[in-house]
KOLBALUM-616276 format. One record per residue (C-alpha): residue in three letters; x, y, z. Coordinates in pm, whole numbers, padded with zeros to 5 digits, always signed. Example, Ala and Ser with C-alpha at 12.3 -4.5 7.8 and 13.67 -1.06 7.14 Angstrom:
2
ala+01230-00450+00780ser+01367-00106+00714
This chain:
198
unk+18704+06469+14237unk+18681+06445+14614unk+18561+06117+14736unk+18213+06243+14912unk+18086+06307+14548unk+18123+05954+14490unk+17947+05837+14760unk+17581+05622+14720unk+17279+05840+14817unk+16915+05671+14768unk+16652+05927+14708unk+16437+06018+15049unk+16165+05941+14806unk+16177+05800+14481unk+16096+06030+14182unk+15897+05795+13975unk+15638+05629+14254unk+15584+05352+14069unk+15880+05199+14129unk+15872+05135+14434unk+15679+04804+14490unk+15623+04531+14702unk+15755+04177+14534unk+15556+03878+14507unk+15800+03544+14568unk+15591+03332+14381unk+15702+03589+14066unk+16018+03683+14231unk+16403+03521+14146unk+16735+03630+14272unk+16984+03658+14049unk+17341+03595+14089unk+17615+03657+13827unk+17953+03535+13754unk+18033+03454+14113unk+18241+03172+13985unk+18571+03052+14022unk+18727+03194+13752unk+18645+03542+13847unk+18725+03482+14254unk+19084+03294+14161unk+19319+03609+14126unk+19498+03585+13819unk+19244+03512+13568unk+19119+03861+13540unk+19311+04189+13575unk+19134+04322+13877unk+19279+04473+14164unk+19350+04415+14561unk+19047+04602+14615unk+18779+04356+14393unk+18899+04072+14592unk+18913+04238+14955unk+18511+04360+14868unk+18415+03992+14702unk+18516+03833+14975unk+18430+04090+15322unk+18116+04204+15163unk+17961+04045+14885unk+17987+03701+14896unk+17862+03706+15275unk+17564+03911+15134unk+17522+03710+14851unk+17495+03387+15061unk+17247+03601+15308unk+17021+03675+15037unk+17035+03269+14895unk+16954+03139+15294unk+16660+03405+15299unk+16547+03305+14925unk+16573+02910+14979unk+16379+02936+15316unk+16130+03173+15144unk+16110+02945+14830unk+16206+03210+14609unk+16359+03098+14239unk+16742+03116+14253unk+16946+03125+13923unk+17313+03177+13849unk+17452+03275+13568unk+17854+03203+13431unk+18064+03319+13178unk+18132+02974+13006unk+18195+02906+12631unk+17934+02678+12487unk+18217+02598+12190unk+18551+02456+12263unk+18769+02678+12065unk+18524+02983+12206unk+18388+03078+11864unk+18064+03142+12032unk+18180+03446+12233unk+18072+03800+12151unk+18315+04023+12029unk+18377+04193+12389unk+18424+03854+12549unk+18664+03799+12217unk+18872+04136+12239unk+18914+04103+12618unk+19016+03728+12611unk+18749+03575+12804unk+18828+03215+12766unk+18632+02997+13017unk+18616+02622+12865unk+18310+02433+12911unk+18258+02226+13232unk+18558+02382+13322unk+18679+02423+13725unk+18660+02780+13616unk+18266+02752+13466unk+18162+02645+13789unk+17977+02830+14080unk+18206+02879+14379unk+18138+02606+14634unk+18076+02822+14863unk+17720+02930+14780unk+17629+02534+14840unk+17413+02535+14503unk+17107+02315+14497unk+17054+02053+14254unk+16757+02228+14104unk+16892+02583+14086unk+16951+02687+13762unk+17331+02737+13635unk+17272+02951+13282unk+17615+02988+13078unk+17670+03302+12906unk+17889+03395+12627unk+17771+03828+12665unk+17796+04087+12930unk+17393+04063+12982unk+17253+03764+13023unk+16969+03854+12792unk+17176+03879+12506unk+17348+03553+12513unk+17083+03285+12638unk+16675+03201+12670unk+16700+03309+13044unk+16414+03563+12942unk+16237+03231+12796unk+16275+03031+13108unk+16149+03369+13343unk+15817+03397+13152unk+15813+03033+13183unk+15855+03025+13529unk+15616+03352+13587unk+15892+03573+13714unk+15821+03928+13649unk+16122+04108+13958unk+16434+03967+13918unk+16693+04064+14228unk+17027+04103+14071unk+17381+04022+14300unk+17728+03965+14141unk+18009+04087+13938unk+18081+04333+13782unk+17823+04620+13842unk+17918+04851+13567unk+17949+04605+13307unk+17789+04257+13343unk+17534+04330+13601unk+17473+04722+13482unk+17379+04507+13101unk+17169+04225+13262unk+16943+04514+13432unk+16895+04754+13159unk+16822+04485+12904unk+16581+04341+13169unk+16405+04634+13226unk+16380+04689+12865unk+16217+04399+12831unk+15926+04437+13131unk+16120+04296+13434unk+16127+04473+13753unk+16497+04473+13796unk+16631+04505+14170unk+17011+04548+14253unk+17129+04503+14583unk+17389+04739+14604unk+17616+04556+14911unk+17558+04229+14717unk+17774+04369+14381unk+18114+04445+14315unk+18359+04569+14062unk+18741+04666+14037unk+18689+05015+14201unk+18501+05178+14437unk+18416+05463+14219unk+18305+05261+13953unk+18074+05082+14187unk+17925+05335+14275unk+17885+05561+13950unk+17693+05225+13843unk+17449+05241+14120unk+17327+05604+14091unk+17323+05532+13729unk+17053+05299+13824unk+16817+05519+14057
C-alpha cells in the first residue's frame, strides 16, 4: 500500500449532519487514557521508536493544551489507568491476562505522568479492560455529573481509545477524538483507527 492511502482525510462535510454539534462545557469532559507511567517508561510495553517519538513531540504537548484550555474553561477532566484493583491481578480481563498487563495497585506505574500536573479533584478511574466502560462505573459517575460529550485523548487509538468510544457511543455519549491528541505503535494503525471513526 502506498503511504498517501493511509493518510487522515475529514469529510468537507459530514455525511450524517447531526453529528456535528456545538458542546456545552457544563455537559462536556475530556478524557484522557492511559497516559501513565507505565505506558511512557520504554520497556514495559512492546512498542516501538515511533510510539515514543509521537507521545512525546505530539501528544502529550496536545494533551496538556487541551487540560490548560479545559481547567481555564472549567470543563470536567478525568483520567483513566490501567491498574489492577487485586494484587495478584485476578481482576483483569482476559486480554489484559493473555497480553500480561500487570500494573500493581498504587503502583509508580498506576500513576498519571507528572507531567500533566493533575488536580486534586480530577478524577483518576483504574481500569482492568480496553474500554473504560467495560471495566468501571465511569458511565455512572458521567450521568452523575450530567456529561453527555466526552473528548477522548490518549493511548492506544486502535485498541483502548477505539473501545472507550464505540462503547460510549453505544451507550448515548457524544464521543469526540482528537486525532493529534492520540497515539499508537504505528502510524498506519493510527490512522486506519481514525477514519474508522468518521
Amino acid at each position: 500500500m502506498r503511504s498517501a492511502e493511509f493518510k487522515f482525510s475529514p469529510r468537507p462535510c459530514d455525511i450524517y449532519e447531526s453529528r456535528v454539534r456545538p458542546f456545552v462545557k457544563e455537559k462536556t469532559a475530556v478524557l484522557v487514557v492511559d497516559v501513565q507511567n507505565w505506558t511512557m517508561e520504554r520497556g514495559n510495553l512492546p512498542l516501538s521508536d515511533y510510539f515514543y517519538e509521537e507521545a512525546n513531540k505530539r501528544v502529550v504537548p496536545n494533551i496538556k493544551s487541551i487540560l490548560n484550555c479545559a481547567r481555564e474553561c472549567e470543563i470536567e477532566v478525568v483520567f483513566t489507568v490501567i491498574e489492577n484493583f487485586t494484587k495478584d491481578g485476578r481482576d483483569r480481563s482476559l486480554d489484559y491476562k493473555v497480553s500480561n498487563f500487570f500494573v500493581p495497585k498504587g503502583s509508580h506505574d498506576a500513576k498519571v505522568i507528572d507531567e500533566f500536573k493533575r488536580r486534586e479533584d480530577e478524577m483518576v478511574i483504574p481500569k482492568t479492560s480496553s474500554s473504560l466502560f467495560n471495566s468501571t462505573n465511569f458511565e455512572y459517575l458521567m450521568r452523575n455529573i450530567g456529561i453527555d460529550t466526552i473528548i477522548v485523548t490518549g493511548f492506544l487509538t486502535d485498541q483502548c481509545i477505539a473501545a472507550t468510544i464505540c462503547d460510549g457511543a453505544d451507550r448515548g455519549f457524544w464521543m469526540i477524538c482528537v486525532n493529534d491528541a492520540c497515539g499508537t505503535s504505528t502510524r498506519e494503525r493510527h490512522i486506519n483507527a481514525l477514519n474508522a471513526f468518521k
